[in-house]
C-alpha positions as CSV (number, residue, x, y, z in Angstrom):
1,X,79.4,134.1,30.7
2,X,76.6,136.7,30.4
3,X,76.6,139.4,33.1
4,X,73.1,140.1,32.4
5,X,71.2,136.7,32.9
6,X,73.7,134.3,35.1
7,X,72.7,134.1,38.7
8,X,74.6,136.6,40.5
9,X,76.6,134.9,42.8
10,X,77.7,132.4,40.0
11,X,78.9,135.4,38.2
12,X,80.9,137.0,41.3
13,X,82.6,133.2,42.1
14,X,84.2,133.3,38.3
15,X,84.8,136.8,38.2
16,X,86.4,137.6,41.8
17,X,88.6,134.2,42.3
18,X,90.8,134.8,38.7
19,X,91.2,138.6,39.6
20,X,92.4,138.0,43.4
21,X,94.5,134.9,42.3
22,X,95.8,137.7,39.5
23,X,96.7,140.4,42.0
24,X,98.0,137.9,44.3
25,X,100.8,136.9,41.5
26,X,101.0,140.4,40.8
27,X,102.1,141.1,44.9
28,X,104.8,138.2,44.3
29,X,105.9,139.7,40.9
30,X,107.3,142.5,43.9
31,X,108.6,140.4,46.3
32,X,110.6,138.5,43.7
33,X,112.0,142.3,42.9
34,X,112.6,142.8,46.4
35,X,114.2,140.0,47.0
36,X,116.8,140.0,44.5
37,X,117.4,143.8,45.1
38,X,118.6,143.0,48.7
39,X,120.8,140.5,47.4
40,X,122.6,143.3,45.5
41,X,122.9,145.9,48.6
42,X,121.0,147.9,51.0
43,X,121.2,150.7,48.0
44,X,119.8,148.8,45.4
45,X,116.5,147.7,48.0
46,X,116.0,151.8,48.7
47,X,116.6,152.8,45.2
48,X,113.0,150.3,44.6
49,X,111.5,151.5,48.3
50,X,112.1,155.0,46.7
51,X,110.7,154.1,43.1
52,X,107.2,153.6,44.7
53,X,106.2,157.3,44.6
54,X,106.5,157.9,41.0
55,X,105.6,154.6,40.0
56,X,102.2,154.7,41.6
57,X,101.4,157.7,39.6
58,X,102.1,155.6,36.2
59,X,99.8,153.2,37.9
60,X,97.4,155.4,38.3
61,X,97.4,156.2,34.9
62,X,96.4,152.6,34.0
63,X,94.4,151.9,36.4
64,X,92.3,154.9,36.1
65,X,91.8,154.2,32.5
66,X,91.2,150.3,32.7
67,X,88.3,151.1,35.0
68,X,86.9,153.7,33.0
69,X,86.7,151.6,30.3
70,X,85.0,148.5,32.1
71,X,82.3,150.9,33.4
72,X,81.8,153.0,30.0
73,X,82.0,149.6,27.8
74,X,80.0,147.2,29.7
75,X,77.3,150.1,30.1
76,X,77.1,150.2,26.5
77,X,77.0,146.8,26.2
78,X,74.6,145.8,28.5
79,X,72.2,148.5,26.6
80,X,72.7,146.2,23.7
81,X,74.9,149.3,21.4
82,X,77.9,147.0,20.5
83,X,79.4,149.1,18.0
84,X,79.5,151.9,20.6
85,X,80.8,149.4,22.9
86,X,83.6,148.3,20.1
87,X,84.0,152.0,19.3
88,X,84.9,152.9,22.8
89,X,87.2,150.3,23.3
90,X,89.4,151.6,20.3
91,X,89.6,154.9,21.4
92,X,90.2,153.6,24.9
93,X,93.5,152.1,23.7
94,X,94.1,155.2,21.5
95,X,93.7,156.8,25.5
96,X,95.9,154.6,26.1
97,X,98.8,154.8,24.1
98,X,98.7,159.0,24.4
99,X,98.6,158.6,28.1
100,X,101.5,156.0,28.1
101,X,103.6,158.2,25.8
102,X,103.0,161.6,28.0
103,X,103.7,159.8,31.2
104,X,106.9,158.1,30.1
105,X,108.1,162.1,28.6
106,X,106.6,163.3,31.8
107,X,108.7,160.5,33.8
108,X,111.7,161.3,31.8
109,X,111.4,164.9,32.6
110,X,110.5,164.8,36.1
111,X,112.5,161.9,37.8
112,X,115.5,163.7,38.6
113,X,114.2,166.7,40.4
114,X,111.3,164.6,42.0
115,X,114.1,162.4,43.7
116,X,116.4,165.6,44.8
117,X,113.1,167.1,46.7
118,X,112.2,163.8,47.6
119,X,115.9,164.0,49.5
120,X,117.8,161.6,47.5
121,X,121.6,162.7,47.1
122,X,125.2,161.4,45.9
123,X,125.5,157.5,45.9
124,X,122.0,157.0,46.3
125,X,120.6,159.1,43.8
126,X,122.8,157.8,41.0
127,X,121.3,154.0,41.7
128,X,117.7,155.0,42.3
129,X,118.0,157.0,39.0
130,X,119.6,154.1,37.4
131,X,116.8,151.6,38.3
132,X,114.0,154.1,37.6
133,X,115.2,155.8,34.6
134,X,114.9,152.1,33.0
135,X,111.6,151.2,34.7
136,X,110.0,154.6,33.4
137,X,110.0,152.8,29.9
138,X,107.2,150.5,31.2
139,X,104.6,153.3,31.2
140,X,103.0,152.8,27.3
141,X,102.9,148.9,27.9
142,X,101.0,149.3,31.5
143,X,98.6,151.8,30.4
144,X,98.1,149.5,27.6
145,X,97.4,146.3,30.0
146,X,95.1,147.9,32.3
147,X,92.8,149.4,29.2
148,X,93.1,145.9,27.7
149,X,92.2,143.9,31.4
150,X,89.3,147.4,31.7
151,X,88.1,145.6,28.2
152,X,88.0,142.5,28.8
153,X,86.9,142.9,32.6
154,X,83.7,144.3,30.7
155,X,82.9,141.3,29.1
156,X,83.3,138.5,32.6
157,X,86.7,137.9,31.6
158,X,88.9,138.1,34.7
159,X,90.7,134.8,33.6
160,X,93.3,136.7,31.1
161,X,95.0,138.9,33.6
162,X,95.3,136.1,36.1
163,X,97.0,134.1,33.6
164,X,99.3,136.9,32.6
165,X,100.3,138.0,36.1
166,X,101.4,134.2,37.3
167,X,103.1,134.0,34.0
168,X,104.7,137.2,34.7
169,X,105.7,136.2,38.1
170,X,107.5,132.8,36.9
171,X,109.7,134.5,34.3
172,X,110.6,137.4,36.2
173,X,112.5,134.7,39.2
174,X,114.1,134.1,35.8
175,X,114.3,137.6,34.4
176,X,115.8,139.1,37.6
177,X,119.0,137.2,38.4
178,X,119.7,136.5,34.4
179,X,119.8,140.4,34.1
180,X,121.0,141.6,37.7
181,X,124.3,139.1,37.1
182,X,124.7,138.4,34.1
183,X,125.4,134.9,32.0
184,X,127.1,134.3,28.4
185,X,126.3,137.3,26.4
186,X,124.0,139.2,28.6
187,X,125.8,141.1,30.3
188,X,125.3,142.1,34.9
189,X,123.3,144.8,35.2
190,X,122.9,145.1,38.6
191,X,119.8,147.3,39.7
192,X,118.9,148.4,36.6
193,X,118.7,144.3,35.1
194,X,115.8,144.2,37.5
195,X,113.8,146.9,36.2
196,X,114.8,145.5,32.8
197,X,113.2,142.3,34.0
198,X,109.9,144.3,34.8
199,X,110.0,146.0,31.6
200,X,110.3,143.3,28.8
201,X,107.9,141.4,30.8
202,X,105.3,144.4,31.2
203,X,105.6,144.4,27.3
204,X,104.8,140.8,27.0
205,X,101.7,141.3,29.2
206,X,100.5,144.2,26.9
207,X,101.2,141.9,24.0
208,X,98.8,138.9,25.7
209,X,96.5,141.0,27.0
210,X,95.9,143.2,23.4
211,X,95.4,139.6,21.4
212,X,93.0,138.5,24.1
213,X,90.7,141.6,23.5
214,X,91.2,141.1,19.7
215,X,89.6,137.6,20.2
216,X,86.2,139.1,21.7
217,X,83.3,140.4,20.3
218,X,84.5,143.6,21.2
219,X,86.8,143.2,18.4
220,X,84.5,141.8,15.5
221,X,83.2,145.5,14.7
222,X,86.7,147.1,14.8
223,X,87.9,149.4,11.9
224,X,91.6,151.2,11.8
225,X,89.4,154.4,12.0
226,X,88.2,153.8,15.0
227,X,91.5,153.6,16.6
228,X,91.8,157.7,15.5
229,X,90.7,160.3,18.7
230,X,87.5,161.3,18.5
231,X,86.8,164.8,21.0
232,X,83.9,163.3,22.6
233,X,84.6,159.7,23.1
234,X,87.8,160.5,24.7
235,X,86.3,163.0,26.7
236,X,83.6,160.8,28.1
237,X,86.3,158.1,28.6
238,X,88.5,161.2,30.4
239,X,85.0,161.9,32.6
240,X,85.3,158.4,34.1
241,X,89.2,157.8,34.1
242,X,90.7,161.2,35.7
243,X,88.7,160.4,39.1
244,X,89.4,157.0,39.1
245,X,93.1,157.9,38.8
246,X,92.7,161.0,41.6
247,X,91.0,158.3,43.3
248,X,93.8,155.6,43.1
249,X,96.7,158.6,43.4
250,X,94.8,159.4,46.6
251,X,95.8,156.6,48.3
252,X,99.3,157.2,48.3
253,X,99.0,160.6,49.4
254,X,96.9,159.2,52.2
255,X,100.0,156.5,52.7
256,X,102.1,159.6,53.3
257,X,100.1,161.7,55.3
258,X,100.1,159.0,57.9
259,X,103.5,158.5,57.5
260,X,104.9,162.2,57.9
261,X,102.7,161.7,61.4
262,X,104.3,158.9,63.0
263,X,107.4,159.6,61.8
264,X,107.0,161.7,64.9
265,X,107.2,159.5,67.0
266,X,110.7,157.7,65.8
267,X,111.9,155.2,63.6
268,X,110.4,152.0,66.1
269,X,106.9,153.6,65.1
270,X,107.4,153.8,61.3
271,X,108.5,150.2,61.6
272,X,105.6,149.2,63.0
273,X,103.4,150.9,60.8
274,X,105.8,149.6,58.0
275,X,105.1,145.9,58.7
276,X,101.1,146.1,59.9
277,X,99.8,147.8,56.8
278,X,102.2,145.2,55.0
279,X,100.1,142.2,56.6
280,X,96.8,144.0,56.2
281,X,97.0,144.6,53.0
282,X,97.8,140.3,52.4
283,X,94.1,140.0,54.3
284,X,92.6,143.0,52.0
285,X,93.6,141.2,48.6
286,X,91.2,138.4,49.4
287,X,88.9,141.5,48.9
288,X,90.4,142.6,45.0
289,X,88.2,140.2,43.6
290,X,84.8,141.5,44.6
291,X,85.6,144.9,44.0
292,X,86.4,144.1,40.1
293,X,83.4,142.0,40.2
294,X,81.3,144.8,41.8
295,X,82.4,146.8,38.6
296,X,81.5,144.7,36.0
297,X,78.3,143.2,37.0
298,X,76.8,146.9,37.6
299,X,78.1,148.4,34.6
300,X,76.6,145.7,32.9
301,X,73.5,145.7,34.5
302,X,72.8,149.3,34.9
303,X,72.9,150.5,31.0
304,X,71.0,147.4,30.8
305,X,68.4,148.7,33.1
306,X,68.9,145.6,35.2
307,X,68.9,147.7,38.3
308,X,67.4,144.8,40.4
309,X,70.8,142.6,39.4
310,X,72.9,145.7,40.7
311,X,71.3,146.0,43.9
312,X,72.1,142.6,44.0
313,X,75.5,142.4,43.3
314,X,76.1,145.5,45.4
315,X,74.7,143.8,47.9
316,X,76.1,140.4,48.1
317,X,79.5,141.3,47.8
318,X,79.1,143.4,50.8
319,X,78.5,140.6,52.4
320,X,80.9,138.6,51.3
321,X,83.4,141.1,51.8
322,X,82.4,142.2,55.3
323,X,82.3,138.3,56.5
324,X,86.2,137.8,55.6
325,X,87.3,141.1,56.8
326,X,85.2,140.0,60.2
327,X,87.9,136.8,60.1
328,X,90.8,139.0,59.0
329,X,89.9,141.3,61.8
330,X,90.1,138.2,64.3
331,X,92.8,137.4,63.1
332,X,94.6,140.3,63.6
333,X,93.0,140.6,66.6
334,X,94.4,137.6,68.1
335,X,97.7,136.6,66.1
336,X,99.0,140.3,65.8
337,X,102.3,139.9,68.0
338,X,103.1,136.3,65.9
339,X,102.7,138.0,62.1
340,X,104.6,141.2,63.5
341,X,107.8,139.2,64.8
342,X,107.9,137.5,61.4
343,X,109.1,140.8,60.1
344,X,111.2,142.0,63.1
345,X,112.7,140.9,66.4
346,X,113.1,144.6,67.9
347,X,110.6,144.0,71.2
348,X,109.8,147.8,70.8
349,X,108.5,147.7,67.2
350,X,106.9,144.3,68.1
351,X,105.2,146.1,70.9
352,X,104.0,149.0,68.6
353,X,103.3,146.6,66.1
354,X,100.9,145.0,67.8
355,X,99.2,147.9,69.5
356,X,98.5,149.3,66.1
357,X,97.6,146.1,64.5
358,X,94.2,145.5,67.6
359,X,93.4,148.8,66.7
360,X,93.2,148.3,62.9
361,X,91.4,145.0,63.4
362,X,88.8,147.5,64.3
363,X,89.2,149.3,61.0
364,X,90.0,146.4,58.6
365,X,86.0,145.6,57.7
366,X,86.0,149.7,56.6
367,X,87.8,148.8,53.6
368,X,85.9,146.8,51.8
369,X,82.5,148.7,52.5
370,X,84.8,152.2,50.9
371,X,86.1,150.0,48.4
372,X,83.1,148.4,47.2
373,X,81.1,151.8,47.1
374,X,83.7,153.4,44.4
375,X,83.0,150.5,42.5
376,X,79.6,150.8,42.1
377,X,79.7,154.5,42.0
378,X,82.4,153.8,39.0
379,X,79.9,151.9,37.2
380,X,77.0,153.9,37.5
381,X,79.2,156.4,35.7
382,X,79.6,158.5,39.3
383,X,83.2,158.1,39.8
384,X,83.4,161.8,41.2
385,X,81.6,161.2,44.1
386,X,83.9,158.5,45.3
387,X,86.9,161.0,44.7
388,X,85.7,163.3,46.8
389,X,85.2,161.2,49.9
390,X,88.6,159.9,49.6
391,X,90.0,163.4,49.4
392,X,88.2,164.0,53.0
393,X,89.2,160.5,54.0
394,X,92.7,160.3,53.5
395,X,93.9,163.4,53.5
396,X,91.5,166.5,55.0
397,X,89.7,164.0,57.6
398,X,93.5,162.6,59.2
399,X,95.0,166.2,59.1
400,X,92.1,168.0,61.3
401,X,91.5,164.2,63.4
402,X,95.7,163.6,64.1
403,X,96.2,167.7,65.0
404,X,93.2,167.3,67.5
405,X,93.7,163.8,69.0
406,X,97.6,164.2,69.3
407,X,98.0,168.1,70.0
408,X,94.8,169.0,71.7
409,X,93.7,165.3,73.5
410,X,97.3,164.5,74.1
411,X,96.7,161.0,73.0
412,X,100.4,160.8,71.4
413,X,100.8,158.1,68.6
414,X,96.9,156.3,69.5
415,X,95.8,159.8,68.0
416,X,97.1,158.6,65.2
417,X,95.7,154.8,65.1
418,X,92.3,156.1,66.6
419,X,92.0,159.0,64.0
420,X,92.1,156.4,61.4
421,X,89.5,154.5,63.3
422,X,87.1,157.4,63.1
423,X,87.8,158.9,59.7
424,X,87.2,155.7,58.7
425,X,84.0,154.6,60.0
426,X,82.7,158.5,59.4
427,X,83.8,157.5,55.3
428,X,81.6,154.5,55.8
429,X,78.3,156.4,57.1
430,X,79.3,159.2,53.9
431,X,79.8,156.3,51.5
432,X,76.6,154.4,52.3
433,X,74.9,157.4,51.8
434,X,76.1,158.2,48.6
435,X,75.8,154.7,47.3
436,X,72.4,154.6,49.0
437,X,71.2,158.3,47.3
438,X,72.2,156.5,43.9
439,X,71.6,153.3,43.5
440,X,68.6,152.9,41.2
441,X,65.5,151.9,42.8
442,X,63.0,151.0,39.7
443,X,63.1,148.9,36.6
């Protein structure tokens, strides 16, 4: 594959279908969890409801990193400088490892009084502490994966995470019950066997995915050296992967700023809101796959000086994007009571339910125009830009929009669903704009 000559929608079809088929295995990989946690007790399903929080932060971490290192090594690459490529790819898993080792001392540290502010007491504390001071041990081995997938990512190769993540998925519906119960020697475990499951498995993903990046060219002008930090490598990897990981943190705070809003309105409205962003985000990982795409081809392309291929790829994905959140949006539209009773029977949450899900129909094509713009700011190295607008537009833009709708309009919850309507297609004029403003216009 070669992101600088192949016609560009060739190149998105390879690279988008492996990554969503990847993240799709990766969604199961939870449900499995979920699954078997509810067949231990209500307890053991809140202690991994609970675990989200911190765990998205480790995320973060990895995912921050694994982009910074697809836009900063297939820049280098595409301007033909493979030994700067190969060099910031070892210091990228140096990043790595460091970031892995502070978050799992951080996680260590922090757990405990994160879950007693976070309201977690007696029974309850003891299992969620019990699952997540196990699951914390996963942090060096994801941080590890994502810089690894970030590496490879830069080179077309979307192939090696999807293979990891349905591998991952079959053992772990081993993993989990083998661990959780118990058989021969291994001993029940209960909650904590199913973050055991998650961990040894994480491991054997970092494992994979490290000997798949050893087998690329990437590879072929590695020295031990290399691997030592150099100041101004990992700051220029640091540049690109602390927005990135703002960016991705964001999200949950976002999650939660909604949440503390329409838990205002009773436990029948968090339901609701519960299960619809539960089914939208099952339409919006058709979507994973173009934004990882999106990445690589501009990276690629734009320290190639390509910039006709990244207007190109910007461009096409768009469309691709905006034409299956039209048909999610439809959907939605149309089928929202029949996907909101598969998750409950209450006719009061199933009436919320679907109220909120017509509205968001209206917002679902948003996403992917906000998502695809942070990837190509990412890899036109302007990753702070994207940051910025998703401060304003999960966070500043619901706060001022819910306070005015619900407390000054009197709108009640649709203050809530019709601010995210507007913040969201006010993001979308912001982030055209910005992607517009720098997108390179000459060869």
């Amino acid at each position: 594959m070669d992101l600088g000559r192949d016609p560009i929608p060739e190149l998105i079809r390879k690279l988008a279908i492996p990554a969503s088929l990847g993240f799709f295995f990766n969604t199961m990989f939870n449900v499995v969890d979920t699954f078997y946690a509810g067949q231990l007790s209500t307890l053991a399903l809140a202690a991994l409801s609970f675990s989200m929080t911190p765990f998205l932060g480790f995320l973060a971490l990895g995912i921050g990193l694994g982009q910074a290192s697809n836009a900063l090594i297939g820049n280098e690459q595409g301007a033909g400088n493979r030994k700067q490529a190969s060099h910031l790819a070892a210091q990228a898993a140096s990043l790595g490892m460091i970031a892995g080792f502070l978050g799992l001392v951080a996680g260590w540290i922090l757990l405990d009084p994160l879950y007693r502010f976070m309201g977690a007491e007696g029974e309850f504390l003891i299992v969620a502490l019990d699952y997540m001071e196990v699951l914390v041990l996963v942090v060096p081995a994801l941080v590890l994966s994502y810089a690894f997938n970030g590496m490879l990512n830069s080179q077309g190769d979307t192939r090696s995470l999807r293979d990891s993540m349905i591998a991952g998925f079959l053992v772990n519906l081993m993993l989990d019950p083998l661990f959780m119960y118990g058989w021969g020697p291994i001993p029940g475990q209960g909650v904590k066997g199913v973050a055991w499951a998650t961990v040894i498995i994480q491991y054997g993903i970092a494992v994979f995915m490290g000997i798949r990046v050893m087998r690329t060219r990437l590879a072929e002008a590695w020295e031990w050296n290399m691997i030592i930090p150099r100041l101004s490598l990992q700051i220029s990897l640091l540049r690109q992967s602390v927005p990135a990981t703002l960016n991705f943190f964001m999200l949950s705070v976002g999650f939660y700023v909604i949440l503390e809003a329409v838990t205002e309105f009773g436990e029948d409205a968090v339901a609701a809101y519960g299960i619809g962003t539960r089914i939208e985000q099952m339409i919006m990982l058709l979507t994973v796959g173009l934004n990882i795409s999106t990445l690589s081809i501009t990276s690629f392309n734009f320290g190639a000086k390509q910039y006709a291929r990244v207007r190109q790829v910007y461009h096409l994905c768009l469309l691709y994007g905006i034409s299956m959140m039209v048909l999610g949006s439809l959907l939605l539209r149309f089928s929202a009571e029949f996907w909101i009773g598969l998750f409950s029977d209450s006719p009061e949450v199933v009436i919320q339910g679907v109220h909120f899900l017509r509205i968001e129909a209206l917002v679902l094509p948003t996403y992917v125009i906000l998502f695809m713009g942070t990837s190509v700011l990412q890899g036109l190295k302007k990753p702070e830009y994207a940051l910025f607008l998703n401060i304003y537009r999960l966070v500043l833009g619901p706060l001022l929009l819910f306070w005015f709708l619900i407390e000054i309009q009197g709108w009640g919850i649709d203050g809530i669903w019709w601010g995210i309507f507007w913040v969201n297609w006010i993001g979308v004029l912001l982030n055209l704009s910005l992607v517009h403003y720098f997108l390179p216009k000459d060869e």
